[in-house]
N, C-alpha and C positions, 0 to 999 in steps of 0.2 A: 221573587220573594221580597215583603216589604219587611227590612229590617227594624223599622221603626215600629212595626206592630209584633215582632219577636216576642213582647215583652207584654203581651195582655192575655186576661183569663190567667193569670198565674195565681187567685184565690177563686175556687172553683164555687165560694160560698157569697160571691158575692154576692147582691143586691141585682143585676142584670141575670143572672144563673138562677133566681128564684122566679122569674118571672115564664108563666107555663108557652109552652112554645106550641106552634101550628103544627106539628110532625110529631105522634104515636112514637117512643123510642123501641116497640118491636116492628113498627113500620119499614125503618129505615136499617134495622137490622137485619128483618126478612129479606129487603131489598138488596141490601148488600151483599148479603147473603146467597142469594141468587145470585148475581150477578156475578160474585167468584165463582161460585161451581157452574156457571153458563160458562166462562172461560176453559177453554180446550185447546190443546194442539192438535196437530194434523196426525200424527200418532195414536198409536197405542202403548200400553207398558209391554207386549211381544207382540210378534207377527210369528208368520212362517208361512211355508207353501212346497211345491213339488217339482221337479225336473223329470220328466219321464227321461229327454233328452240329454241328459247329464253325460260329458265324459268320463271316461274312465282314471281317475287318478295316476293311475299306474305305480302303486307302491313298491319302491326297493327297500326290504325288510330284512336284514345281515341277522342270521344265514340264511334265510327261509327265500332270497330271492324274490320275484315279483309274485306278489299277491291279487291275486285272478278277483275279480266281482262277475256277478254276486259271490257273496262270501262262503265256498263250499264246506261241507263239516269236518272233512279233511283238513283241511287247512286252518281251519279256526282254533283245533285240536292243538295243530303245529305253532301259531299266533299265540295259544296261551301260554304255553312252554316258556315264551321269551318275556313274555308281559311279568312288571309288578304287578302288588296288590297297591288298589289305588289307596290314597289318606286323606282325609278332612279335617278341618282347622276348627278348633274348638277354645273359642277367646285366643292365645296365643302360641299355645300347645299345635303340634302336628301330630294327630291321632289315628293308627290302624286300630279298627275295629267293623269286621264283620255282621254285626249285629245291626250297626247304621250305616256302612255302605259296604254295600258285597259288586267290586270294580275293577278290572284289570286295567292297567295304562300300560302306553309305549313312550317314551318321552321322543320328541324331533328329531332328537340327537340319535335314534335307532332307526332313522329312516329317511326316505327323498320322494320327492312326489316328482319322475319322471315327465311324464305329458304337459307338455307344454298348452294345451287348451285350457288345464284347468287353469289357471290364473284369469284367463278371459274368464272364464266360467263365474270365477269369484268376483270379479266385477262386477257381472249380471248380479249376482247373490248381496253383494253391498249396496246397489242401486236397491233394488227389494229391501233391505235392510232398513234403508237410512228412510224409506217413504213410510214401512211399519211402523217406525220406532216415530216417527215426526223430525227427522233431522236431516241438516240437508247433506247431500249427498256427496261432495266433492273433495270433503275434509276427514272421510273416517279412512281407518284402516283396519284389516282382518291379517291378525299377527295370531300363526297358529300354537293351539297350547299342548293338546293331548290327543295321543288315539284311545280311544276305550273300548274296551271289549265286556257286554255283558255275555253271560254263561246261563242257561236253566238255574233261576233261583237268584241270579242277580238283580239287584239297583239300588235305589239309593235314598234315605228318608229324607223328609224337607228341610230344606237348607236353604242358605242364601250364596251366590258368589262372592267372594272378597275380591276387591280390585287387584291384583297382580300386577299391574304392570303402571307406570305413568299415565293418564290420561282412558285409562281404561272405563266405560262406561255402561259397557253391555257383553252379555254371553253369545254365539252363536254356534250352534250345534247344527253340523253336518249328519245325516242318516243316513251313513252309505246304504247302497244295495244289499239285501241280506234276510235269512227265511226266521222269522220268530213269532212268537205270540205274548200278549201281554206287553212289557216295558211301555208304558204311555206316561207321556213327559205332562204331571202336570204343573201350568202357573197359577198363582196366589198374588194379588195383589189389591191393596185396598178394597177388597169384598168382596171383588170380582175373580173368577177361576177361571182359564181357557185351557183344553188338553188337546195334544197329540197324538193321536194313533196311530201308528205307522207299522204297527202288526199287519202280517201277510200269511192267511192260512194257503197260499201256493205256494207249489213246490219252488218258484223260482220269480224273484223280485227286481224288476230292473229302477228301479224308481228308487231318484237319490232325494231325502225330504231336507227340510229345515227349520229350525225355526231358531229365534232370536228376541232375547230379554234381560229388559234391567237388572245389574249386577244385585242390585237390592231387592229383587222378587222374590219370595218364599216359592220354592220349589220343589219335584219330587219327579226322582226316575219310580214308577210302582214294578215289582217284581215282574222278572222275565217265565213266563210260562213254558214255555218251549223251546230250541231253538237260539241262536246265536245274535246278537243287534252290536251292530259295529258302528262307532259315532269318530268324527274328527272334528274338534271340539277348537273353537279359536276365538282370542280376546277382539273385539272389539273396540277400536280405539281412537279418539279424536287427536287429528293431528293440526288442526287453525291453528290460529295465533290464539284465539281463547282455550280456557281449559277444557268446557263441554260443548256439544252440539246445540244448534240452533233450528228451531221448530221451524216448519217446511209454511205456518200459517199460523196465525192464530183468527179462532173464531170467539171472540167476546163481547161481552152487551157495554161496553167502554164506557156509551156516554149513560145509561145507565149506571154504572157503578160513581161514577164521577156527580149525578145530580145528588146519588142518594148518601156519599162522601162529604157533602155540600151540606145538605140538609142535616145532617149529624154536627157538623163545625159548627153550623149555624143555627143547633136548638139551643132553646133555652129553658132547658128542663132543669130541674134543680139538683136529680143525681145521676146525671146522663156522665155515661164512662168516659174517663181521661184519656183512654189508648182502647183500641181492636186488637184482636188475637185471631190469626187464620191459622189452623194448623194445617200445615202438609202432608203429602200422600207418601212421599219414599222417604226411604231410613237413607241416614248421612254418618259416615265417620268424620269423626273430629278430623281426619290429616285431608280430607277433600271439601270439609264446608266451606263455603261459600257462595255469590252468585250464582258465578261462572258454573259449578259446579250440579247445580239443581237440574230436575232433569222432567222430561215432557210435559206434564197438563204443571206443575210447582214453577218449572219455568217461565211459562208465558203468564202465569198467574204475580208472579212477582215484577215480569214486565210490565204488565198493566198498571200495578200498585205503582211501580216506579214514574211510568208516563204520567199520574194522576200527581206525582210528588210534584211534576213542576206545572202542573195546570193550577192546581191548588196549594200549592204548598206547605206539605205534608213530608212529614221527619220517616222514612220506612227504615224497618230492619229486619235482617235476616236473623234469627237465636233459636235455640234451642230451649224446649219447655220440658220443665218436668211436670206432671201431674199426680200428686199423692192423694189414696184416702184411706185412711186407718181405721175406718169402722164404716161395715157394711149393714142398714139393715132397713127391710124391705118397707115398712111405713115410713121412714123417713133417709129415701133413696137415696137424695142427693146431700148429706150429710158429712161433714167434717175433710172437706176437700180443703187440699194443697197444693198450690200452682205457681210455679217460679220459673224468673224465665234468667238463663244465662248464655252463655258467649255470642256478647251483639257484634253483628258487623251490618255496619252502614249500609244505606246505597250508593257510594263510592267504592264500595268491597273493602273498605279497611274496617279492623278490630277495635273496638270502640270501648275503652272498660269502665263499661258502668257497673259488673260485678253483680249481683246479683239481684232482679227486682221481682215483685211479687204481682201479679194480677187476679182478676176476681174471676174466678169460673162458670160463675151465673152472669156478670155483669156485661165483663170483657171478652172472653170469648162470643165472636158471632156465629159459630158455627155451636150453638146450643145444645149440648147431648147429657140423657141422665148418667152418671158414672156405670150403672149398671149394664147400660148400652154401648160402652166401650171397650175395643179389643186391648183389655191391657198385659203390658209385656211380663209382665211380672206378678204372680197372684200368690201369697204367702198364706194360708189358714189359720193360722196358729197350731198352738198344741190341742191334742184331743184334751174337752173341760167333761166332768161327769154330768153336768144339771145342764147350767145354760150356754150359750154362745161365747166364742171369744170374739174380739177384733180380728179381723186378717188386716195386709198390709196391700193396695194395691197401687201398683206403679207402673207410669206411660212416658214414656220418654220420647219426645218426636221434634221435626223443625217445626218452624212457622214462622209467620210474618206479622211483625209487629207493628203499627203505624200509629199517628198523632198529628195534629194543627201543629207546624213548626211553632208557632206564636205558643204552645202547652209544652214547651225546650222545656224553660227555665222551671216551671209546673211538677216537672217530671224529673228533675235534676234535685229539684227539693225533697221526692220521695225516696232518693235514694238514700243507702246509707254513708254518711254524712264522708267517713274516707274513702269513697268512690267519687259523689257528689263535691267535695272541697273546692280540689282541683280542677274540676271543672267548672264550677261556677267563677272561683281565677278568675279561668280562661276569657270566658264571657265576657267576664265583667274590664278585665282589663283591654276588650278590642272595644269597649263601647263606656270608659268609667263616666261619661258624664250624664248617664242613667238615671232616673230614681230607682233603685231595687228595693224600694223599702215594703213593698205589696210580695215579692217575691219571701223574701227575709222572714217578714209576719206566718205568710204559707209556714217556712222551713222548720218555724219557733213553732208551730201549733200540733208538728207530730210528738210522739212518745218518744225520747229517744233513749237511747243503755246509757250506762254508765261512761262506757269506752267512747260515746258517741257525743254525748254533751259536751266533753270538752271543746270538739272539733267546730261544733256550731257557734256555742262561743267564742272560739278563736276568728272566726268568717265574720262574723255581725265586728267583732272586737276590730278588724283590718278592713271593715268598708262602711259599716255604721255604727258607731261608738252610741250612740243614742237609743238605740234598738239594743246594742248589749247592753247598756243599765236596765230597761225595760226587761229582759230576759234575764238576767242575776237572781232577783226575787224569788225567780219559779222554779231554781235549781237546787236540789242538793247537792252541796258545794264541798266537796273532797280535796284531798293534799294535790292530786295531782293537776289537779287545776292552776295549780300556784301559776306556772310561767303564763298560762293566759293571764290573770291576774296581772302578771309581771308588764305583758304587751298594754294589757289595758293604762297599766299608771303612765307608760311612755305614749300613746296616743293622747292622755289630756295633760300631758305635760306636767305629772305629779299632780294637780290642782284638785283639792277636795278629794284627794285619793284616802285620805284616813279616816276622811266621815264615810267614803263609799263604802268601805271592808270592813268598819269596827262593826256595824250588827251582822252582817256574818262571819266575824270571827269570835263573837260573844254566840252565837249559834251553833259556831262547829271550830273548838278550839284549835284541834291540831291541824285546820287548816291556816291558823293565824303564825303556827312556827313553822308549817311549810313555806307561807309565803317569804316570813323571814329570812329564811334560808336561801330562798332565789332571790327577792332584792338584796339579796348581799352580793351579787356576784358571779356565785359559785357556778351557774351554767359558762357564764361567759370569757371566766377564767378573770376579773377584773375586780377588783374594789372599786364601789360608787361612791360618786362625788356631790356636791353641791347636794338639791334638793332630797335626791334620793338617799343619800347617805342620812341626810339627816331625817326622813322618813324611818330611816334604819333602826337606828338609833331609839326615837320614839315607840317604835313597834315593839323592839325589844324592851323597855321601861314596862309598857303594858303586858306584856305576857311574862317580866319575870315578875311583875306587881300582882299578878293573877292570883287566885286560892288554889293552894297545891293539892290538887284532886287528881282525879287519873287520869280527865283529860290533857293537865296540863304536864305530866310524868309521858303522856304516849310523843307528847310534842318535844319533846326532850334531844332525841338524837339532831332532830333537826336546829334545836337553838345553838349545838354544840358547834354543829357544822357551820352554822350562818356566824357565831364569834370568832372561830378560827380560820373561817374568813377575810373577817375583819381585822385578821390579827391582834382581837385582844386576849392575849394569853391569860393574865392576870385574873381578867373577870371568867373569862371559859374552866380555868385550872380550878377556881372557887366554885363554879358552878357545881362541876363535877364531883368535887368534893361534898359538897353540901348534899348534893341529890345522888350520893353513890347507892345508899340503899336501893336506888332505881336500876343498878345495874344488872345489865340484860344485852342478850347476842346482838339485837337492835343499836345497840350502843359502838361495835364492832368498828364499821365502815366508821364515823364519825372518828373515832379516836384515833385510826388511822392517818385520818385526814391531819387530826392535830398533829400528829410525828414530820409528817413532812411539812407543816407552817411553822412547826417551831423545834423541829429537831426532835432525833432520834432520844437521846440521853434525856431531855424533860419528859418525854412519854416513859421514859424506861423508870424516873425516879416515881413519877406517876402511876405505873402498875403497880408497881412493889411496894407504894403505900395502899394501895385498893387492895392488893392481897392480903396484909396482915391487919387492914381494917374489915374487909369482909371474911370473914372465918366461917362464918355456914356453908354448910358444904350445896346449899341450895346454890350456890356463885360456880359450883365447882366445872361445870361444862362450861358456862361462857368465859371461864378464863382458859379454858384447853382450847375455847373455839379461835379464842383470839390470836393465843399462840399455831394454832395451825398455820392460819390467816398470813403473821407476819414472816412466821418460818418460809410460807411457800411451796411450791412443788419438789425445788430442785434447791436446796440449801448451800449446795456449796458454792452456788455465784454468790451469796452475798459477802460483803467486804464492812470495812469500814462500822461506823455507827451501830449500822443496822446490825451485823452480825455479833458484835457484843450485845447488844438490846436483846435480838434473841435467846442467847446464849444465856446473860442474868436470869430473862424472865423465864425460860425455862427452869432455873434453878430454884425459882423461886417458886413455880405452881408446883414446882414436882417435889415441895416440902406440906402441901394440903394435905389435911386428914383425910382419909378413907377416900382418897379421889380414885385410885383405882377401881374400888368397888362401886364407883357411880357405872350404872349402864350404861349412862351417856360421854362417861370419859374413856372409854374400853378402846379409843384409836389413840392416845395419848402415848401411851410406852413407845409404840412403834415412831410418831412425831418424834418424841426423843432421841429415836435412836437414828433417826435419818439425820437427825442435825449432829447426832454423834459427842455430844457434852458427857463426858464418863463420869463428871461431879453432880450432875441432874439424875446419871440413871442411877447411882449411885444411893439416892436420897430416895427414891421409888419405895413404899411404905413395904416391909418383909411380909406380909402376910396377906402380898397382894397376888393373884392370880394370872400365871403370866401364860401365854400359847406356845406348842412345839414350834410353829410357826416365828414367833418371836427370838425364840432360841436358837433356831438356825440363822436368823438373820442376823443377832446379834454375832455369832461367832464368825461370818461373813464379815461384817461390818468392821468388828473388834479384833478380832482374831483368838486363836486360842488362851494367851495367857489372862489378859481381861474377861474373856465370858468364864474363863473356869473357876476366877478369885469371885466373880459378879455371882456366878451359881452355887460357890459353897456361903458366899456369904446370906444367900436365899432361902435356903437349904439348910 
């Protein structure tokens, strides 16, 4: 791979990308297209076959003794006796229920297989095995699971196996000898159905059958007609150094897939797709995805993709896709689809978090199907409507393999969402900083992005192209929480023309002009700023307290508070507040806080107590219970010092407001009181206020008797 070309085609609008290309874009899709489903393993999704010559297991079955084949009705009779009712795993529940499988078991633990042949026997059976399945044959093992006994009227409806065991990848069903009719095992598997017949209208059956399938195959015992079917039922299991089996061959059109791979890099169509989408044939759980883990025809299908990664150099991944569509309807089929793809892992096999990406259904997927033509896992109708239609919801969840021109990295790194993308663009960029990524940047600036997500971008352009972020400022709506980029940006030009860059958008959008305040002061970094930026400070502050006092610059308020007691000027902060208390509000809270520990408990406490007897509307009357909760705390009795006098006053002090009881919004205030336990606060609680049983018992807990019963006649 040339690392120096990494980094081209990252604007997909170029001026090279408009110009039309030798190669039809469903040409080379067809092509491709073929050329994955021409790839096969030496397998199938089951096999199975027949022993006329099978030995006899020779089961020791406590108490019943050795158990004779074929399976007499005697005996079966006596077999079910001992047997459970089998259960089936329903998401993560273990479920008996008759109605979806009517199945007796024997667990291992209730038996011994005497005869020494059958182990030869199961050799033969696993060499058959591993050549069905396409895997080779020297690495698996048959670790047995269950005996089952069907009954007249037994089996089992379609299911899938759950892996059971480490490394477990396939089912293998024993058919001992034995007289029935009906029970035919069938499989389902990506379109395709094979069944089993192993009914015997003779009186007497020597013939031991088999068969074996991906633990992921939709399945089904169909009812037993007659007659008794006796199965020895055993996991399948890779035991290599890798986690799954390895195809016995593969048959693929390689160097076809590889020209028409080629051909696709190399058009120059002007909306030819960023990424391919192959979806896969078997279902995967999250705790075994991976490579390793893919199984027959998805196997060697991803080998191939892989071989082509280093012919061509090509970025593949294994994820998982979801596909949504929320309205179905038959003129316009292929309508209102959703297609996201998530948990990537590489072709190195490790987790790669790019979180979550979106592709086009029509575009990127090459295996092109109408929604209507898909088996989806999940089909919702809605509610019954009287007149017309509703939406239903339908949903497909599968793997697949996602691939791209390494050189479309960085392309595709930009369409993520920007805190997935961040970090990894870093990455990049710091194994390679002496780059231009300014074509890549331009890409990242040209999507839509949230609110949550513009900061992020600005913060990237801010820490690798400060040029490109001036260029991108204009085109943002610029919110408070933008400030610390703001902050990074005045340190990358070294304050220089920092107050011409921000004064039109802070004449735009005011109270981002006192957030930013608020961060060049300091307050993240724990620091007071010096030299230039200080006196930035300082200026910035002149202008927003020189601003017209309207509402944007009252919302900007908590934060002017915070960024002066910062600065440690108490003086101008203590007049602030005074000046603009009318503003006071819960927003205010956290700030005045702030000022108690820069300048001490006792200024803050002279401070409330004149906002109390200047704010007398009982409109004030929550944000001063909120504040008092705030500095009370959970757990009142640590506090000491200062602070516990601060509280103590100021409680005495709110709990002299008119009608604050009767505010609905102070209704947790008596109880604050009484956790801090001031008996001259609760004292002062207005007589005609409305107090809980609840309150009452706590006070007499708290207080004890002789105080709650002076507190309640004086109430009373």
């Amino acid at each position: 791979m040339d690392e120096n070309n990494e980094f081209d085609d990252v604007d997909s609008n170029s001026e090279d990308d408009t110009k039309s290309g030798t190669l039809d874009e469903n040409n080379y899709r067809n092509i491709i297209l073929k050329a994955i489903n021409s790839v096969k393993s030496g397998g199938s999704f089951c096999c199975g076959g027949s022993q006329t010559f099978a030995p006899n297991p020779a089961f020791d079955v406590q108490p019943l003794g050795i158990l004779g084949l074929p399976l007499s009705e005697s005996q079966a009779i006596e077999l079910k006796k001992i047997c459970d009712q089998a259960p089936f795993g329903r998401k993560v529940q273990t479920i008996i229920d008759k109605n979806v499988r009517n199945t007796l078991q024997l667990s291992p633990s209730r038996f011994n297989i005497l005869n020494p042949d059958w182990k030869k026997f199961l050799h033969q059976i696993a060499d058959s095995v591993a050549s069905g399945l396409g895997v080779s044959p020297n690495q698996i093992s048959l670790n047995i699971y269950k005996l089952l006994l069907y009954e007249t009227g037994g089996f089992f409806k379609v299911h899938r196996d759950t892996e059971k065991e480490d490394g477990m990848f396939a089912t293998l069903i024993i058919q001992l000898p034995s007289v029935y009719e009906g029970g035919t095992l069938k499989v389902t598997h990506a379109g395709q159905t094979q069944t089993f017949d192993w009914s015997s209208s003779k009186e007497v059956s020597w013939t031991t059958n088999y068969a074996a399938l991906y633990a992921d195959c939709e399945h089904e015992v169909l009812p037993v007609t007659k007659g008794w079917r006796l199965n020895l039922v055993y996991n399948v299991v890779w035991t290599g150094k890798e986690q799954v089996p390895t195809p016995l061959m593969i048959v693929s059109q390689k160097e076809i897939l590889t020209i028409a791979i080629h051909d696709w890099i190399e058009s120059k169509e002007k909306k030819k797709p960023n990424k391919l989408v192959v979806l896969l044939d078997h279902k995967y759980t999250s705790a075994s995805f991976s490579f390793d883990s893919l199984k027959g025809d998805d196997l060697v299908k991803a080998r191939v993709l892989l071989q082509c990664r280093k012919d061509l150099g090509l970025d593949v991944y294994l994820t998982m896709v979801d596909i949504r569509q929320g309205a179905m309807d038959s003129q316009y089929d292929d309508a209102d689809v959703s297609s996201a793809i998530t948990d990537w892992i590489d072709g190195d096999n490790k987790r790669v978090l790019f979180g979550k990406s979106y592709f086009s259904f029509h575009r990127e997927l090459i295996s092109p199907m109408k929604p209507s033509k898909m088996n989806w896992d999940f089909i919702d109708p809605g509610e019954d409507t009287g007149n017309e239609g509703a939406e239903s919801l339908r949903w497909y969840k599968t793997a697949a393999l996602v691939f791209w021109p390494h050189r479309y990295y960085l392309r595709f790194l930009c369409s993520l969402n920007p805190s997935s993308s961040r970090p990894l663009l870093n990455e990049v960029i710091a194994k390679n900083p002496q780059r231009d990524y300014a074509r890549c940047f331009r890409k990242l600036m040209k999507y839509r992005h949230s609110e949550k997500e513009e900061p992020q971008v600005l913060q990237l352009l801010v820490d690798h192209d400060t040029k490109l972020a001036l260029e991108y400022i204009p085109k943002l709506y610029v919110r408070g929480k933008m400030a610390p980029v703001f902050v990074s940006l005045g340190e990358k030009l070294n304050w220089e023309n920092y107050l011409s860059i921000v004064r039109p958008i802070i004449k735009k959008h005011f109270g981002f002009g006192a957030a930013l305040f608020e961060k060049l002061t300091g307050i993240d970094e724990g620091m007071v700023p010096t030299g230039n930026r200080l006196d930035l400070c300082k200026e910035l502050l002149n202008e927003l307290l020189n601003a017209e006092r309207d509402y944007s610059f009252h919302s900007g308020l908590p934060h002017i508070i915070l960024g002066l007691s910062q600065l440690g000027e108490y003086s101008q902060c203590k007049s602030l507040i005074e000046t603009e208390s009318n503003q006071f509000e819960q927003r205010w809270i956290e700030p005045m806080i702030f000022f108690a520990q820069k300048f001490g408990w006792k200024s803050f406490t002279e401070l409330v107590v004149w906002l109390n007897k200047t704010l007398v509307k009982k409109d004030f009357n929550s944000t001063f219970t909120k504040l008092f909760k705030k500095i009370a705390g959970p757990d009142p009795s640590t506090l000491d010092g200062e602070k516990k006098e601060s509280v103590l006053l100021i409680g005495r002090e709110i709990s002299t407001r008119k009608e604050i009881i009767q505010d609905h919004w102070c209704k947790e205030f008596p109880d604050d009181l009484l956790v801090v336990g001031d008996e001259e606060a609760l004292h002062n609680l207005n007589k005609n206020t409305t107090l809980s049983k609840e309150f009452f018992t706590a006070l007499i807990g708290k207080k004890g008797w002789e105080f709650s019963a002076s507190f309640i006649k004086e109430f009373f």
